[in-house]
N, C-alpha and C positions, 0 to 999 in steps of 0.2 A: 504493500500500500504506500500510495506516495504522499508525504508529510508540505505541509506548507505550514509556516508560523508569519503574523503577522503584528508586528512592534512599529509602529508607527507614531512618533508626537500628532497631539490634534493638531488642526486647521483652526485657527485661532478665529473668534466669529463663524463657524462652519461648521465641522465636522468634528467632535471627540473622537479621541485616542480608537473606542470602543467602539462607534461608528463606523470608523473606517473600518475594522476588522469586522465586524457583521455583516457590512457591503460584501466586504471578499468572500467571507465566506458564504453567504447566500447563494452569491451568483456561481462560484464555484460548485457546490451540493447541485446545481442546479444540471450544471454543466458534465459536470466529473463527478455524481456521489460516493463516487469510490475515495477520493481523495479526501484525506485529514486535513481541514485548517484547526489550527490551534490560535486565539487571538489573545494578545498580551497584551494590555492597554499598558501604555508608557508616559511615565512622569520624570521627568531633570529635576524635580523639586519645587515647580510650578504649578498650575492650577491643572486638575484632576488627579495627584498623588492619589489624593484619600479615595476616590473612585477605583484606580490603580492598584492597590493596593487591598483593598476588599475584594476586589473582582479577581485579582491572581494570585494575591500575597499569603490568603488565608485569616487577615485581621477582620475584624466584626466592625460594624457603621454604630458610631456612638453619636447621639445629636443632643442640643444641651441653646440655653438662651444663652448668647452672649451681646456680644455689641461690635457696631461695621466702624470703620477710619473715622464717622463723625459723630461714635458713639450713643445710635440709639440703637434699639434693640435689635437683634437679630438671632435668626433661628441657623448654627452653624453643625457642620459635621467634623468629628475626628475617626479615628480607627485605633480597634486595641487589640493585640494580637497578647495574651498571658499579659506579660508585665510591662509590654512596649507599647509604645503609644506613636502613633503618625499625626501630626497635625501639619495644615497646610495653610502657612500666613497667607494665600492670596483668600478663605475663607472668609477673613474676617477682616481684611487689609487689604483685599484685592483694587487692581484700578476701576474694575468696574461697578464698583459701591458707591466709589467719590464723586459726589456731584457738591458744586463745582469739583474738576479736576485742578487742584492747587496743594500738593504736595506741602507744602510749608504749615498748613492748618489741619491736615491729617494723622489720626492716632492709631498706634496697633497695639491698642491697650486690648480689645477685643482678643486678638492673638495671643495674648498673656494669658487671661480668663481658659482660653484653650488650652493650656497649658499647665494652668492650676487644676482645671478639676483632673486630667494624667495624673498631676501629682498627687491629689487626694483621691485617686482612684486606686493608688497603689503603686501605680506604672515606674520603674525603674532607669528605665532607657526611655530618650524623649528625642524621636527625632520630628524634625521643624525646617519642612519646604520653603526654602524662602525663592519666592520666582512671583510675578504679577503685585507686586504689591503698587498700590497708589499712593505711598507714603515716603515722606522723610524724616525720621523723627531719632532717629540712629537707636532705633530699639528703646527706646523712652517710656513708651508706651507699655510694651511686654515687661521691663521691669517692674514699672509702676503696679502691674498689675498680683508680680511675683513679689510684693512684699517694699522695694524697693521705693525711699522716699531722695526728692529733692528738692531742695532750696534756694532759693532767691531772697536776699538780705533777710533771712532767716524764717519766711513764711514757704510754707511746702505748699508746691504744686506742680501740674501734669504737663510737663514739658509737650512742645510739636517741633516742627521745623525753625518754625519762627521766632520759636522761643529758647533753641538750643544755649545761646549765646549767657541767657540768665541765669543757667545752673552756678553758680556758685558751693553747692557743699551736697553731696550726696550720703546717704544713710543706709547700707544694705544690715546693717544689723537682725531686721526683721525678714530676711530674704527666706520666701517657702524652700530655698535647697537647703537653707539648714534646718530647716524640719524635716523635708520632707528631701534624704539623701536620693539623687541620681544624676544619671549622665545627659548633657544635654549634646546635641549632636546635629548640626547645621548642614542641609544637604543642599547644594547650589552647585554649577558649573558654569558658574562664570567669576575670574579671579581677580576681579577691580579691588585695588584699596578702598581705604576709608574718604580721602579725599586728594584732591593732585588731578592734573588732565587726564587720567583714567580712572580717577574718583567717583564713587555714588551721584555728585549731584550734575556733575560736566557732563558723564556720560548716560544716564537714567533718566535724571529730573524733568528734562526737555519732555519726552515723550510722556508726562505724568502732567503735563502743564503749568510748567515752568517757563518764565522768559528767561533773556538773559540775565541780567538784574537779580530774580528770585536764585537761577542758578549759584551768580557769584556770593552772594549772600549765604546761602547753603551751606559752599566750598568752606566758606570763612569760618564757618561759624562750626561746623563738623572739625574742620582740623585743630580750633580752636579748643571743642572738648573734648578731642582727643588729647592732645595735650596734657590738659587739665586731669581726663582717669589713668593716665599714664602715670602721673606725678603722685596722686593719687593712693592709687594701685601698685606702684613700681613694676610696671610692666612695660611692653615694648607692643604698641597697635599698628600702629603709623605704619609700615612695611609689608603688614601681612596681606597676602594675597586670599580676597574672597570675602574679607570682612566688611564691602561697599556694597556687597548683594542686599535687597529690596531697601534701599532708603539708609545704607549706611547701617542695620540693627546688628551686624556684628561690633560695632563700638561697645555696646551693653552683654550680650550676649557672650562676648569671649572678656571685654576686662572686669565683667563682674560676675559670669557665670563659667566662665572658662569652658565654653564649648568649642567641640570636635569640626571642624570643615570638612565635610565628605563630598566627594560628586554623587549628585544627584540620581543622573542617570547610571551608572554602578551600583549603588546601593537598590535602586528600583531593580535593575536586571539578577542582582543575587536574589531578591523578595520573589522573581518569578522563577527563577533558577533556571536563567535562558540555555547557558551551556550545556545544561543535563537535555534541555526539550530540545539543542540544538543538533545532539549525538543522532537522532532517526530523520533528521529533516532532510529535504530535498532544495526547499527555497526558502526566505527568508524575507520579506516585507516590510520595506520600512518608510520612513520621509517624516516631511514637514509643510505644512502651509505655504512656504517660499524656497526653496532653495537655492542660496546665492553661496557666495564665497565664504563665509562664517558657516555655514552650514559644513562645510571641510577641514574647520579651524577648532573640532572640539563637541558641535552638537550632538541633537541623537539622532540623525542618522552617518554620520561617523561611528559615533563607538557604535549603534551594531553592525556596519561594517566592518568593523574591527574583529568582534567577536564572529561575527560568517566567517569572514576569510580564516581566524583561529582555528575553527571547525572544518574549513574547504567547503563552506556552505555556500552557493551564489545567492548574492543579494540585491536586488531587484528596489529602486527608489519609485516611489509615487509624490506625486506635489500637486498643488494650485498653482504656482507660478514657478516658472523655472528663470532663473538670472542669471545664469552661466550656461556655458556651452554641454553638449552631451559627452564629448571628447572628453571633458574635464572629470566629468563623472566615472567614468570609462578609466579614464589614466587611475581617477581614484583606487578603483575596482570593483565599482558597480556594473552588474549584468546587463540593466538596462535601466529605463528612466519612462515613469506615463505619469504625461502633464495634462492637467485638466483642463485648465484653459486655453481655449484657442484663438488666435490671434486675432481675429474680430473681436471676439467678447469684451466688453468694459470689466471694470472688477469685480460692481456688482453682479451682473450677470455667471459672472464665475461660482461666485459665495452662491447665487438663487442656483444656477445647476448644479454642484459640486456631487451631490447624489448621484444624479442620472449619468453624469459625466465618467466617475468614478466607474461605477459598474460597467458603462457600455468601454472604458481603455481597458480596463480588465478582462472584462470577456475576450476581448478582440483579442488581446495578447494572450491570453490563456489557449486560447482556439487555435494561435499559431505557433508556441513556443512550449506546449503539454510532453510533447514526445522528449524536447531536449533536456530537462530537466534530470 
């Protein structure tokens, strides 16, 4: 019997992770029911981890009230597998909460509360997708929530973006990890510092709706308290790679919780245990929403062409938009490549067919390329 796995980040606006692979496999059962699809929905540590991770990882969907970036109520989910806990800051920090989009007056205090009840649940191990967030608050919020108090000429309150610059005297004394002992564990793949021209707010803020102006203000004011928990804390922030992922929250998250930076997408792919399902495969399915040049520099679908090729498995790219050549793909060592939109279409028109689109490149290529496999 001949195996296909399908691992694909969503289509942002479009298509989940999980969509995609139900197209394939639909139409495949349809075509071929002799053949296995197996579907892996895939998360980097952005929005649909926790989906990801219940749907293959084996964790159970926990939901609880907390609160979105402008803190009013909202109805979120995490995942607990025994004593581990998955929470996903785009949840409760995501950019698509914030209305207005203005990063400097958004909280991921919400994100914290996700985080507390893990730790009053028991949960041991805490890992925390940070990808989608609409926030800058360099994890101000998430402390504030764990216990963590700060101050402005000696009156405590909820630091944002805007207000980084006020911190004057920070209090973890009451921090929930000294009650409630575990590991906190930050999944991202992307390895921007805290601040600097490949900083959280130069290279993020923008697309979170920031101007110029609010960006440099951001920079300033981030490098400024980092500084300040460095001196603090006698630790070393400023250098580390990964700690500018959603809004700068590894500031708070490693100088005062001392968490782990793992790639996102690895830890996802051990949770589905890609390698083991990759041992009977024949093809292997993957992409993204765009594929351009950073798509080659790191994302997912790289690393699972990484892990195909490991295995001698071909691997086969799907997208909405392709921004490089197929050659490039090809040199990568990708099998092949089916782009959904076609050159008439505008974008929307793309995003309104992405369905029909999807299935009819699929079938085509399945009907022509079944024997080579």
């Amino acid at each position: 019997m001949k195996k296909i796995i399908v691992a694909a980040d969503s289509f942002k606006g479009c298509l989940s992770s999980s969509q995609i692979g139900e197209l394939i496999q639909m139409v495949t059962q349809e075509i071929l029911p002799s053949v296995q699809v197996t579907v892996l929905p895939i998360s980097d540590g952005g929005e649909g981890l926790v989906e990801a991770v219940v749907k293959s990882g084996g964790f159970a969907r926990q939901e609880g009230q907390f609160y979105d970036p402008m803190n009013r109520p909202l109805t979120a989910a995490w995942a607990r597998r025994e004593d581990e806990a998955v929470i996903e800051l785009a949840q409760c920090s995501g950019l698509g909460l914030c209305d207005p989009h203005d990063p400097s007056l958004m909280s991921t205090y919400g994100t914290g509360l996700q985080l507390k009840a893990a730790l009053k649940a028991g949960c041991k191990t805490l890992y925390l997708g940070l990808g989608g967030s609409g926030t800058h608050d360099a994890g101000c919020g998430i402390a504030a929530a764990l216990g963590i108090r700060f101050f402005h000429q000696g009156k405590a309150f909820l630091p944002t973006g805007a207000t980084l610059n006020q911190i004057d005297a920070i209090d973890d004394s009451e921090s929930l990890f000294n009650q409630y002992p575990a590991q906190l564990v930050c999944l991202c793949d992307v390895t921007n510092p805290l601040f600097g021209s490949l900083g959280a707010a130069r290279v993020f803020a923008r697309q979170k709706g920031a101007d110029q102006r609010l960006i440099e203000q951001l920079d300033q004011a981030t490098e400024t308290l980092t500084r300040k928990v460095e001196k603090w804390k006698s630790c070393v922030l400023a250098d580390q790679p990964g700690l500018g992922a959603a809004g700068a929250c590894g500031l708070m998250l490693s100088g005062l919780f001392h968490c782990e930076i793992r790639s996102g997408l690895e830890q996802c792919l051990q949770w589905m245990q890609l390698d083991e399902q990759l041992k009977q495969a024949d093809l292997i399915i993957t992409g993204e929403g765009r594929l351009d040049s950073q798509s080659l520099q790191g994302k997912v679908p790289l690393g699972i062409l990484r892990h195909g090729q490991q295995a001698h498995v071909s691997v086969l790219a799907v997208c909405g938009q392709l921004a490089l050549s197929k050659a490039d793909l090809f040199k990568a060592g990708f099998c092949d490549v089916l782009v959904l939109q076609q050159p008439q279409m505008s974008l929307q028109e793309s995003l309104d067919q992405a369905s029909d689109r999807l299935q009819s490149e699929w079938k085509s290529w399945l009907n022509q390329h079944y024997q080579s496999l």
